[in-house]
Structures are given as C-alpha cells and as structure tokens.
N, CA, C and O atoms as a Tinker XYZ file with bonds, in Angstrom:
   280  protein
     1  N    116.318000  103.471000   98.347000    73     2
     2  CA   115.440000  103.009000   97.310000    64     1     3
     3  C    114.020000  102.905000   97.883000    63     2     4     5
     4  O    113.801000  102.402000   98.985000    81     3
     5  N    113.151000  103.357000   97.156000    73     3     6
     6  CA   111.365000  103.282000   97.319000    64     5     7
     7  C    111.394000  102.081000   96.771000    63     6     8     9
     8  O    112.205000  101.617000   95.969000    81     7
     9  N    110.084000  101.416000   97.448000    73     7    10
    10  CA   109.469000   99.999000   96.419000    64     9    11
    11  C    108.256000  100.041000   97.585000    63    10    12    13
    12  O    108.010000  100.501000   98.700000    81    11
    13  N    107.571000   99.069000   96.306000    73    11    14
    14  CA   105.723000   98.297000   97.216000    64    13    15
    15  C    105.121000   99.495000   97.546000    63    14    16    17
    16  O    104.902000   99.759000   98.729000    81    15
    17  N    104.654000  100.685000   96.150000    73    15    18
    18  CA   103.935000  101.683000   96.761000    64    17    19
    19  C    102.504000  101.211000   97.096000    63    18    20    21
    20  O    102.350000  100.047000   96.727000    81    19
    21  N    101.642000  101.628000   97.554000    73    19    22
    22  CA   100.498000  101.055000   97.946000    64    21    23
    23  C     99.122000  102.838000   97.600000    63    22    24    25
    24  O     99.522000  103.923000   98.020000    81    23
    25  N     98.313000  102.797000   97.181000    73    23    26
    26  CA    97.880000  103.564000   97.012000    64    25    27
    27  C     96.443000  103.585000   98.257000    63    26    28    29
    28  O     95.722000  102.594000   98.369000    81    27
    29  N     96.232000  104.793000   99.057000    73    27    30
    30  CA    94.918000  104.436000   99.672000    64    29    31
    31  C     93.618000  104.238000   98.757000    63    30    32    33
    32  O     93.535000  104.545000   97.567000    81    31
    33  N     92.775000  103.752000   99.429000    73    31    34
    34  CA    91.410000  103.689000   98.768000    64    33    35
    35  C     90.737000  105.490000   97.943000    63    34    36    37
    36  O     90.168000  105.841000   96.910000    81    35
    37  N     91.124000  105.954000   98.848000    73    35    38
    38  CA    90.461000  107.475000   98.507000    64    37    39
    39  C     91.252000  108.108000   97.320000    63    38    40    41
    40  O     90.692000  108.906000   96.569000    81    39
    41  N     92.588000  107.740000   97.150000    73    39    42
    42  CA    93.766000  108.480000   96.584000    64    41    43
    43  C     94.346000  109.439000   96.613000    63    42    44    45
    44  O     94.724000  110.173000   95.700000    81    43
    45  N     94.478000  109.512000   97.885000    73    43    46
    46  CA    94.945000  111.228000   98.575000    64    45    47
    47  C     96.214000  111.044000   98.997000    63    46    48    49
    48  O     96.859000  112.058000   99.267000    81    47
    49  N     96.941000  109.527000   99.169000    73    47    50
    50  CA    98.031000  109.166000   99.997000    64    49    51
    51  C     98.121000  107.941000   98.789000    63    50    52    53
    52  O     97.435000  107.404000   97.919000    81    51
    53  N     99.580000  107.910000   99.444000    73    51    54
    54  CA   100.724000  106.702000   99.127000    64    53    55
    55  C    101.409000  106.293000  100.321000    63    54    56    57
    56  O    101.866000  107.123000  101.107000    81    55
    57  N    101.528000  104.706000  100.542000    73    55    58
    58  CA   102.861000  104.106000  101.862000    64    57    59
    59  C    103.551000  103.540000  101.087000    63    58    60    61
    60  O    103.155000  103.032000  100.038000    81    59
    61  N    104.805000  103.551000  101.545000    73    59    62
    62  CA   105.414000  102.616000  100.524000    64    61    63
    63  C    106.612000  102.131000  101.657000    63    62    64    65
    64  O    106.533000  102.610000  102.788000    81    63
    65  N    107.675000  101.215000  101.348000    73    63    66
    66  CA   108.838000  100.672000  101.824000    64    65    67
    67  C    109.727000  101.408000  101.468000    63    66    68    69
    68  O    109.503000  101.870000  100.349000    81    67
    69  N    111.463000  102.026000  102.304000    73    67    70
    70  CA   111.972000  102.505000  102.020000    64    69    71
    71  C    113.542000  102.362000  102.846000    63    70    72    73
    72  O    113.667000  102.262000  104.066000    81    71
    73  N    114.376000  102.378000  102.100000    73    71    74
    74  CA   115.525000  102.516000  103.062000    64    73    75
    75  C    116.269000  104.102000  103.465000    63    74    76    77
    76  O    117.418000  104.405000  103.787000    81    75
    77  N    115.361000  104.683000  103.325000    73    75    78
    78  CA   116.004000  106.323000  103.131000    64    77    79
    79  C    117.196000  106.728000  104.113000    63    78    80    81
    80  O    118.058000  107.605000  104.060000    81    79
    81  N    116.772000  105.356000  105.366000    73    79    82
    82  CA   117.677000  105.939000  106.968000    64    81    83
    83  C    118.008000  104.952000  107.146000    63    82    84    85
    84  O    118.069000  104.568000  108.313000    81    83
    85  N    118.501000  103.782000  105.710000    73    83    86
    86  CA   119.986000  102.769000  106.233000    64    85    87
    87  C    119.330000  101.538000  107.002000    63    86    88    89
    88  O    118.436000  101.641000  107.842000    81    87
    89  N    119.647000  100.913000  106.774000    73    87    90
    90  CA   119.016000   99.489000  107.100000    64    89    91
    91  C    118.020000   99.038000  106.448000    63    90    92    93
    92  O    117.496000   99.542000  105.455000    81    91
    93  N    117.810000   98.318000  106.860000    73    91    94
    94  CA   116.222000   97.478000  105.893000    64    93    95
    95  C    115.137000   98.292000  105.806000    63    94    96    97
    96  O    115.064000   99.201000  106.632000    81    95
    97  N    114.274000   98.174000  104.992000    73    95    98
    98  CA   112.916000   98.522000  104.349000    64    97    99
    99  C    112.179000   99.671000  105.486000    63    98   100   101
   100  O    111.595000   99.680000  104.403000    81    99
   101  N    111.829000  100.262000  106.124000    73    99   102
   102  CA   110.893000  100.752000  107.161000    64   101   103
   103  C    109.735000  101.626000  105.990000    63   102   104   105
   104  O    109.950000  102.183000  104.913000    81   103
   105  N    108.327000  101.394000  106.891000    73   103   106
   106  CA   107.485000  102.052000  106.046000    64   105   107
   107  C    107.179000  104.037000  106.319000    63   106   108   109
   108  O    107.511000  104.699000  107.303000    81   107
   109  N    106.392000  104.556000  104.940000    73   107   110
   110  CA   106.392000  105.807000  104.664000    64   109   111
   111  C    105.316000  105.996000  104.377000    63   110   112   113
   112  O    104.516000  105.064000  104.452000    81   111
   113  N    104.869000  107.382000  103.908000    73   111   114
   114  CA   103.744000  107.768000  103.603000    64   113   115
   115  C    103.640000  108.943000  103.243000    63   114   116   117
   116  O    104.237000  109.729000  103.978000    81   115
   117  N    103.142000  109.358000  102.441000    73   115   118
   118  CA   103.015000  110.606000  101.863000    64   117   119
   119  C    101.732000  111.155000  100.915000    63   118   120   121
   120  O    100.808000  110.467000  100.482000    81   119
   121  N    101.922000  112.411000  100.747000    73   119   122
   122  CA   100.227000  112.848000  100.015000    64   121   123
   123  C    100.518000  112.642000   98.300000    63   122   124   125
   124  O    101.291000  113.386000   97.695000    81   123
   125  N    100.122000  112.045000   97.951000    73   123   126
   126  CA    99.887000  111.289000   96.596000    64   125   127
   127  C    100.087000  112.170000   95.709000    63   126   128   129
   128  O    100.276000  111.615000   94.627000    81   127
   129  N    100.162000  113.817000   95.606000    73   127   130
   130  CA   100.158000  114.887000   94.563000    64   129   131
   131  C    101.280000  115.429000   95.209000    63   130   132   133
   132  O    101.251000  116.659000   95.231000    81   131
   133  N    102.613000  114.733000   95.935000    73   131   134
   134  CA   103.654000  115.253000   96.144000    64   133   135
   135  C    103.941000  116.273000   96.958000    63   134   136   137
   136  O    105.094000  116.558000   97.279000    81   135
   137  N    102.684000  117.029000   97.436000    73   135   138
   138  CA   103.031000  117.971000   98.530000    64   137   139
   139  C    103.168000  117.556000  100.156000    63   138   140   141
   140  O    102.933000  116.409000  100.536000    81   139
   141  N    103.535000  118.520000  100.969000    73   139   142
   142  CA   104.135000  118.213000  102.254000    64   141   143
   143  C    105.243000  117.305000  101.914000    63   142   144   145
   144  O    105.726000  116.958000  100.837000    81   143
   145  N    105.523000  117.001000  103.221000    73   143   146
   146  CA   106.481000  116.391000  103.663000    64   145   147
   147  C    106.391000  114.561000  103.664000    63   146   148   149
   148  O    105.226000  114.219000  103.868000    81   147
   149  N    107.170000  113.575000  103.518000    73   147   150
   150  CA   107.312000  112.260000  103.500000    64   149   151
   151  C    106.955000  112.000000  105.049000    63   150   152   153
   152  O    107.292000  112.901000  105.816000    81   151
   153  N    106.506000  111.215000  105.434000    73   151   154
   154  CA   106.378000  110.758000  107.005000    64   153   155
   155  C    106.558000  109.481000  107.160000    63   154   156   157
   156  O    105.854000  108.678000  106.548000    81   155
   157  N    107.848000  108.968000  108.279000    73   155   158
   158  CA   107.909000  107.879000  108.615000    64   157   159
   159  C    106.848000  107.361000  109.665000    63   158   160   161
   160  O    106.279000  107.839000  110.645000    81   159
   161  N    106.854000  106.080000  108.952000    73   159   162
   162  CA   105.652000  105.170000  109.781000    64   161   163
   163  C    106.202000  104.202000  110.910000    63   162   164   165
   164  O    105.470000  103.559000  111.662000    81   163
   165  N    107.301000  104.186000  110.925000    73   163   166
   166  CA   107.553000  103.189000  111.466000    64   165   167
   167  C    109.164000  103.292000  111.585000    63   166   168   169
   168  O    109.813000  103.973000  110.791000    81   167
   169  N    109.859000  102.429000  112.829000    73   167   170
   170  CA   110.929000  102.059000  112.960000    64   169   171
   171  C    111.352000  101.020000  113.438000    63   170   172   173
   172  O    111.449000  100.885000  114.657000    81   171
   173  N    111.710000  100.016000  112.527000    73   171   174
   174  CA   112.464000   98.797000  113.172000    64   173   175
   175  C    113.318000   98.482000  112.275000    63   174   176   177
   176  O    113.618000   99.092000  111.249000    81   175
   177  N    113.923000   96.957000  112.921000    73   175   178
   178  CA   115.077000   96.422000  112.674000    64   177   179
   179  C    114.970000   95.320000  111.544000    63   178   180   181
   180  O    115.921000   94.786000  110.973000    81   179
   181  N    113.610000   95.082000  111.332000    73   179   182
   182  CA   113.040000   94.172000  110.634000    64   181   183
   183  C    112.654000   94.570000  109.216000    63   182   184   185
   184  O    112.640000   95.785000  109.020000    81   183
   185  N    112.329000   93.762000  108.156000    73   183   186
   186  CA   112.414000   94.253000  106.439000    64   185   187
   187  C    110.741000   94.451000  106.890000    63   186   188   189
   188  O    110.152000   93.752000  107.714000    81   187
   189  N    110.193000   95.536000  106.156000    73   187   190
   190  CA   108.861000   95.965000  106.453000    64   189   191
   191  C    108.312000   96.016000  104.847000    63   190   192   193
   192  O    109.077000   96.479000  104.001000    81   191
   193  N    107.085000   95.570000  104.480000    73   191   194
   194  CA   106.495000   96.037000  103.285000    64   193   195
   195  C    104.621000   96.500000  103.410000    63   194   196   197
   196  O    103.820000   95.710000  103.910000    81   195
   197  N    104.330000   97.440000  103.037000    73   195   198
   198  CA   103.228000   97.921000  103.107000    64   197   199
   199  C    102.021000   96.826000  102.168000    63   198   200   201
   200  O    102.345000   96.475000  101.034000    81   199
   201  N    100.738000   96.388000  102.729000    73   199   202
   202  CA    99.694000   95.448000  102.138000    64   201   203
   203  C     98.333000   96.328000  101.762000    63   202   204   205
   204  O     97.987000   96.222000  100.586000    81   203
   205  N     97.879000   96.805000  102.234000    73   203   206
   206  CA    97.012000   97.386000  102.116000    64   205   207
   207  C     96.403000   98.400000  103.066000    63   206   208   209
   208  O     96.864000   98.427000  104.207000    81   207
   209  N     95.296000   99.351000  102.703000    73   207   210
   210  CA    94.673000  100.031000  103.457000    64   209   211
   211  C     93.292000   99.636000  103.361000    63   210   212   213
   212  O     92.692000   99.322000  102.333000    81   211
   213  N     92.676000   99.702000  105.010000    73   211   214
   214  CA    91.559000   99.805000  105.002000    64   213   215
   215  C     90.336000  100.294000  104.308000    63   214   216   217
   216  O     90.798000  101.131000  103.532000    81   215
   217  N     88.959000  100.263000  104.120000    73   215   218
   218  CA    88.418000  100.968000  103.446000    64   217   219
   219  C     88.017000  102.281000  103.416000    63   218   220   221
   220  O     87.455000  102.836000  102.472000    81   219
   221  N     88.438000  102.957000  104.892000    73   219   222
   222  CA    88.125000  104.433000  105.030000    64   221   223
   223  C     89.824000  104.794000  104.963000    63   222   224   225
   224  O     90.080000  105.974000  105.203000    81   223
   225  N     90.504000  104.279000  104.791000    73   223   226
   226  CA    92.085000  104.537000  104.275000    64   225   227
   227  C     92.335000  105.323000  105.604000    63   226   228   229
   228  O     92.801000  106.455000  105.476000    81   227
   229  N     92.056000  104.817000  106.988000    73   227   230
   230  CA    92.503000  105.224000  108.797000    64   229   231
   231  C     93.706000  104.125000  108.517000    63   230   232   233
   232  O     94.668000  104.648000  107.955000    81   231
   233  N     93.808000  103.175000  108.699000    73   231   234
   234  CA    94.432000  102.039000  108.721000    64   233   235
   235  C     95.309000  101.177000  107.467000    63   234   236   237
   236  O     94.938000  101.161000  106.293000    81   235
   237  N     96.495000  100.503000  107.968000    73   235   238
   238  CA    97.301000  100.128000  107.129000    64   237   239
   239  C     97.580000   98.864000  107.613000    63   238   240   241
   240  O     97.832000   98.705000  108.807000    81   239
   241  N     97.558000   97.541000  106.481000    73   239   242
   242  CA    97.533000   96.827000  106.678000    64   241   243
   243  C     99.378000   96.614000  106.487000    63   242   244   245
   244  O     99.955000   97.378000  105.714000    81   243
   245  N    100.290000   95.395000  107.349000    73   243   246
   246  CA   102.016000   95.479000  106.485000    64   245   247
   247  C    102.295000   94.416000  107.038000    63   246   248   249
   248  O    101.792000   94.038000  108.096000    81   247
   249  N    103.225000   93.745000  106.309000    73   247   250
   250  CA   104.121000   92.665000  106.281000    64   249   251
   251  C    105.566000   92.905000  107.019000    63   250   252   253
   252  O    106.340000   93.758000  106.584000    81   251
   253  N    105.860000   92.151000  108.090000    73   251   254
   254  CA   106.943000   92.216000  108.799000    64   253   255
   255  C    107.789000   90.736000  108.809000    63   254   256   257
   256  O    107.255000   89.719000  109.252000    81   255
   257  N    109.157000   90.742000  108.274000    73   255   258
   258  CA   109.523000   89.789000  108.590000    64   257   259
   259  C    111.033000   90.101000  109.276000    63   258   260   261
   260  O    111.916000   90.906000  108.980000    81   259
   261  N    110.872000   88.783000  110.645000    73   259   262
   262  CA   112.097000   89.217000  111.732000    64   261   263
   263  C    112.959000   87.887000  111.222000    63   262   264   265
   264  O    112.351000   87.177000  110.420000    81   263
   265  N    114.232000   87.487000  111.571000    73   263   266
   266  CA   114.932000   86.496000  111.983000    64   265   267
   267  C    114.218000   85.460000  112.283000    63   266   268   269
   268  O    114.582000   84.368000  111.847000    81   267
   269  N    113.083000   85.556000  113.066000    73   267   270
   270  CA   112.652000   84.322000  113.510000    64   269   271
   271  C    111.536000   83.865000  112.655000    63   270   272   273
   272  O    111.226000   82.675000  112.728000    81   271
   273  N    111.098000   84.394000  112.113000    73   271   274
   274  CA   109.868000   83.843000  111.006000    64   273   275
   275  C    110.211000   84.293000  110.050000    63   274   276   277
   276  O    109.173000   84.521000  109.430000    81   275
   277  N    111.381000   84.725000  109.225000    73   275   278
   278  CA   111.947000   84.375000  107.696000    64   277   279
   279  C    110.898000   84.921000  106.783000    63   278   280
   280  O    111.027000   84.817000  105.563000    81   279
C-alpha cells in the first residue's frame, strides 16, 4: 500500500511511504508524470512517513518512528 504522498515544490517528483518490500512503511520517490522507474529512499526497520521538501526540492524532510520513541 502507498500513503502520505508528498509533492516537491517544483512538481516534477512525488515521495511517498510504502510497504512494497514487506514490513513497515519505507520511503519512495518517483517522477510525478509516471515515467521511469520508482526509487527507494530508504531502508529500515522503523514506520517511515515523508514531511516535506525543501525549497529547491534537493532535500526531504521525514518522520521516523522506532520502538523507543513511539
């Protein structure tokens, strides 16, 4: 399941949360008009949700929560 798409500032891209590879949430990214390929951002063990992008849309702001901070 996709959820928490996040759109960049420019609108050339989308990140979003995803379980595509089993386990909790890890974040994604992809070109906003559906071409190429999906790209993982990330891998952990932890539920991940995408917050925002910077204003030159280089950078991604995300929410991580582990076991120990709930």
């Amino acid at each position: 399941m996709n959820t928490s798409p996040v759109w960049s500032p420019d609108g050339k891209h989308i990140t979003f949360a995803s379980e595509r590879h089993g386990g909790v949430p890890n974040l994604y990214w992809m070109r906003a008009d559906g071409s190429g390929e999906v790209v993982r951002l990330t891998e952990s063990k932890h539920y991940q949700l995408p917050s925002s992008f910077s204003p030159d849309s280089r950078q991604l702001a995300f929410f991580e929560r582990s076991p120990k901070s709930g």
